[in-house]
C-alpha positions as CSV (number, residue, x, y, z in Angstrom):
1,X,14.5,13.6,-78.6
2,X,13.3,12.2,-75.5
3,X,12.3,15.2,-73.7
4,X,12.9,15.3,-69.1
5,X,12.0,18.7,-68.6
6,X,10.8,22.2,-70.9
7,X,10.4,25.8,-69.5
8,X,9.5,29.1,-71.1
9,X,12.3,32.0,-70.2
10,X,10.3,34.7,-67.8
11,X,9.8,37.3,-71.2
12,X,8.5,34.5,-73.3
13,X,11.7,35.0,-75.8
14,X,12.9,31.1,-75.2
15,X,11.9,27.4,-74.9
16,X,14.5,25.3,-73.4
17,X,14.0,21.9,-73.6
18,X,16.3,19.2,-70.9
19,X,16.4,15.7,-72.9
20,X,18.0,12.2,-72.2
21,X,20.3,12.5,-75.2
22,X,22.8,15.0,-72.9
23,X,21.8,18.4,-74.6
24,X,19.5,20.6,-73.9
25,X,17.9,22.4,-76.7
26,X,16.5,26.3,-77.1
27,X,14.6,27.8,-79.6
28,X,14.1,31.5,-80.0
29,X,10.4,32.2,-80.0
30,X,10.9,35.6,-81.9
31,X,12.9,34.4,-84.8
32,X,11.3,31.2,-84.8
33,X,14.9,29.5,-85.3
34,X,16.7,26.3,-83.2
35,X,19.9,28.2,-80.7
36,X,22.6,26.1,-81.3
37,X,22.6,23.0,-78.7
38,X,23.9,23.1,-75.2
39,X,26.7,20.4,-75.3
40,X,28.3,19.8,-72.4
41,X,26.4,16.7,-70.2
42,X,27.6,13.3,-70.1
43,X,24.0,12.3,-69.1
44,X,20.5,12.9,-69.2
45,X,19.2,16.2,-68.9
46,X,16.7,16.7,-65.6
47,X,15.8,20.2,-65.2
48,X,16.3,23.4,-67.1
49,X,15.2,27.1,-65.9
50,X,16.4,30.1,-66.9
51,X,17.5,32.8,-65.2
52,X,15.4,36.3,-64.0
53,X,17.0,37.9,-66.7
54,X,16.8,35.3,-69.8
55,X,20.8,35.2,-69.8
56,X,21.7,32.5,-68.1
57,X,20.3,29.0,-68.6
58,X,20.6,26.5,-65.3
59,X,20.3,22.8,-65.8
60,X,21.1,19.4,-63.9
61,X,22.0,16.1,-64.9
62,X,21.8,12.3,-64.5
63,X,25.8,13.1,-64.5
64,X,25.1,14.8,-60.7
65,X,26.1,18.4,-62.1
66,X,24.1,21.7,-62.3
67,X,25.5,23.8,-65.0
68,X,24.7,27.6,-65.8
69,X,25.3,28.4,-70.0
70,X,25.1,31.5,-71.8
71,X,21.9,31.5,-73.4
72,X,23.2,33.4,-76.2
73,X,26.5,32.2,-77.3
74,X,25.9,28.5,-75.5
75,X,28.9,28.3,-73.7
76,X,29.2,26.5,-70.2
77,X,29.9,29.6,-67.4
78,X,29.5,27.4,-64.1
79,X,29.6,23.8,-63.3
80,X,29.5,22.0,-59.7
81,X,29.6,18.1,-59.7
82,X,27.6,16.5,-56.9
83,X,27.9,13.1,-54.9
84,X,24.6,12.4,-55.3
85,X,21.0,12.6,-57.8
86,X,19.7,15.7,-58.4
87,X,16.2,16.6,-58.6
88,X,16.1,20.6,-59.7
89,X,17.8,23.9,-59.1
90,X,17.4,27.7,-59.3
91,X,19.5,30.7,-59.4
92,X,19.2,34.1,-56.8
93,X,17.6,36.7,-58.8
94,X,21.2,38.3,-57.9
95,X,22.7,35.4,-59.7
96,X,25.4,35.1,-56.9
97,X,23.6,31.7,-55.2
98,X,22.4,28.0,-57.0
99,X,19.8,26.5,-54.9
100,X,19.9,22.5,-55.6
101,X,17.6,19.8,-54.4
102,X,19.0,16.5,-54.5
103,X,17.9,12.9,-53.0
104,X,20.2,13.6,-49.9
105,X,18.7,17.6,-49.3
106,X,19.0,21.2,-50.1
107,X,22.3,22.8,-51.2
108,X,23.1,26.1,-51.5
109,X,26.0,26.7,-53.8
110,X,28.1,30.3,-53.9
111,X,28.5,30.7,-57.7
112,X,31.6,33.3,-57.3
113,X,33.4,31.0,-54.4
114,X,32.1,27.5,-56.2
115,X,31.6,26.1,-53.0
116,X,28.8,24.6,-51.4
117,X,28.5,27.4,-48.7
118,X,25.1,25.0,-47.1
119,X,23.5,21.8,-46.9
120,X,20.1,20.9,-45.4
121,X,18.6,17.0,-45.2
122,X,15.1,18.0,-46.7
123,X,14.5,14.6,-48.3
124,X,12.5,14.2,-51.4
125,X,12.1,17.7,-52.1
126,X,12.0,17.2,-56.1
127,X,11.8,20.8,-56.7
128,X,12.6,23.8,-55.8
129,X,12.5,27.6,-57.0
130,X,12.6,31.5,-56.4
131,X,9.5,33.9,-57.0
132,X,12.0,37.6,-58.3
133,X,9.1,39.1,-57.1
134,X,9.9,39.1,-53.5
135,X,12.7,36.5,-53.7
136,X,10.5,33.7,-51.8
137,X,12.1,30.2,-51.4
138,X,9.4,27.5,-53.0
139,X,10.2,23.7,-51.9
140,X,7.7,20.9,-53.3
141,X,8.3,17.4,-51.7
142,X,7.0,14.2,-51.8
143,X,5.4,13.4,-48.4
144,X,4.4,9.6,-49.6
145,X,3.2,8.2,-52.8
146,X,1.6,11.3,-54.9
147,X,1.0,13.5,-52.0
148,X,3.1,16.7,-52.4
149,X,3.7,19.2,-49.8
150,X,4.7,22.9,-51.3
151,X,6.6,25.0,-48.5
152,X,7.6,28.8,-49.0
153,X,10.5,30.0,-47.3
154,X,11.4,33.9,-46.9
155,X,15.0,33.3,-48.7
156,X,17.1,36.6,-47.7
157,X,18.4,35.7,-44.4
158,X,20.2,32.6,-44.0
159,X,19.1,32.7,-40.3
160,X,15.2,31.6,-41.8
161,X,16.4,29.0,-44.0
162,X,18.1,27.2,-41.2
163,X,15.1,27.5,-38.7
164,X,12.7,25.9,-41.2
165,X,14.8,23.4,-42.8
166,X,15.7,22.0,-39.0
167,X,11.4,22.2,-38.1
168,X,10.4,20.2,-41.2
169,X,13.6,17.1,-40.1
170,X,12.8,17.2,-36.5
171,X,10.3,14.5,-37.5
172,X,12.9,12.4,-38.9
173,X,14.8,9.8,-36.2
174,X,18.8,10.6,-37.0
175,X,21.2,9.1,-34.8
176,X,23.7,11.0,-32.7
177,X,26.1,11.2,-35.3
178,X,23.8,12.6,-37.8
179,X,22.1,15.2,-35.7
180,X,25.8,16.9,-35.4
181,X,26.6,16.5,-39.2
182,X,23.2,18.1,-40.0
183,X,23.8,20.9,-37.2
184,X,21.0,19.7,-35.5
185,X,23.0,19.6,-32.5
């Protein structure tokens, strides 16, 4: 078991571990007992966190999908394929948003519609993640070789998330064409 990625569920019940072999395994911490595997993946595992309320599971893949499981029965509840690597992803403490960092940005993905309602060119942000205590927006990303810049957003109004994102990619020299795709313009 070649492990990418392990996480502890917020009320210490589960381990989740994200491995190269496709499946992502969970053990149950109080009854000291493997959950049945997450099968599902056609690819190494990257990422696994679960969800505010240890219910839901999410993970992403070397198979450019981010997948939400029942923690409890295992079975797949959401899936979105992507066009390009993912890095990480989180869900709204509301469970009604997936925020996904990727190589080409931010996406923000409307579980209920399964669209991708934004996207924002925030390149090399490898992780991302929600404090439920006051429903903050972290971003870590790589400025250069092993310097990291962490960045907290206020996440509840979209209004925010657009004003930062566009501040942090003003540095970056798009064309014309690219300045109107990424709303800069």
């Amino acid at each position: 078991m070649n492990k990418n990625s392990i996480c502890i569920s917020p009320y210490g019940t589960y381990v989740a571990i994200a491995c190269n072999d496709s499946y992502v395994y969970i053990y149950n911490i109080k009854t000291g007992k493997f959950m049945p595997k997450l099968v599902g993946h056609s690819n190494g595992v990257i990422t696994c966190k679960f969800s505010t309320d240890e219910k839901s599971l999410i993970t992403t893949s070397y198979d450019h999908t981010c997948r939400i499981w029942d923690v409890k029965t295992g079975q797949e509840q959401f899936k979105y394929l992507f066009t390009t690597e993912l890095f990480d992803a989180s869900m709204s403490s509301t469970k009604d948003k997936l925020i996904v960092s990727s190589w080409n940005g931010l996406h923000i993905i409307d579980i209920a519609a399964k669209i991708q309602t934004y996207h924002y060119p925030v390149y090399n942000c490898l992780s991302v993640t929600l404090n439920p205590q006051d429903g903050n927006l972290y971003l870590i990303t790589e400025e250069d070789n092993f310097m990291y810049t962490v960045s907290r957003m206020d996440f509840p109004t979209l209004d925010e998330v657009i004003s930062y994102i566009r501040s942090q990619i003003e540095v970056y020299n798009f064309s014309p064409r690219e300045r109107i795709l990424y709303y800069l313009e």
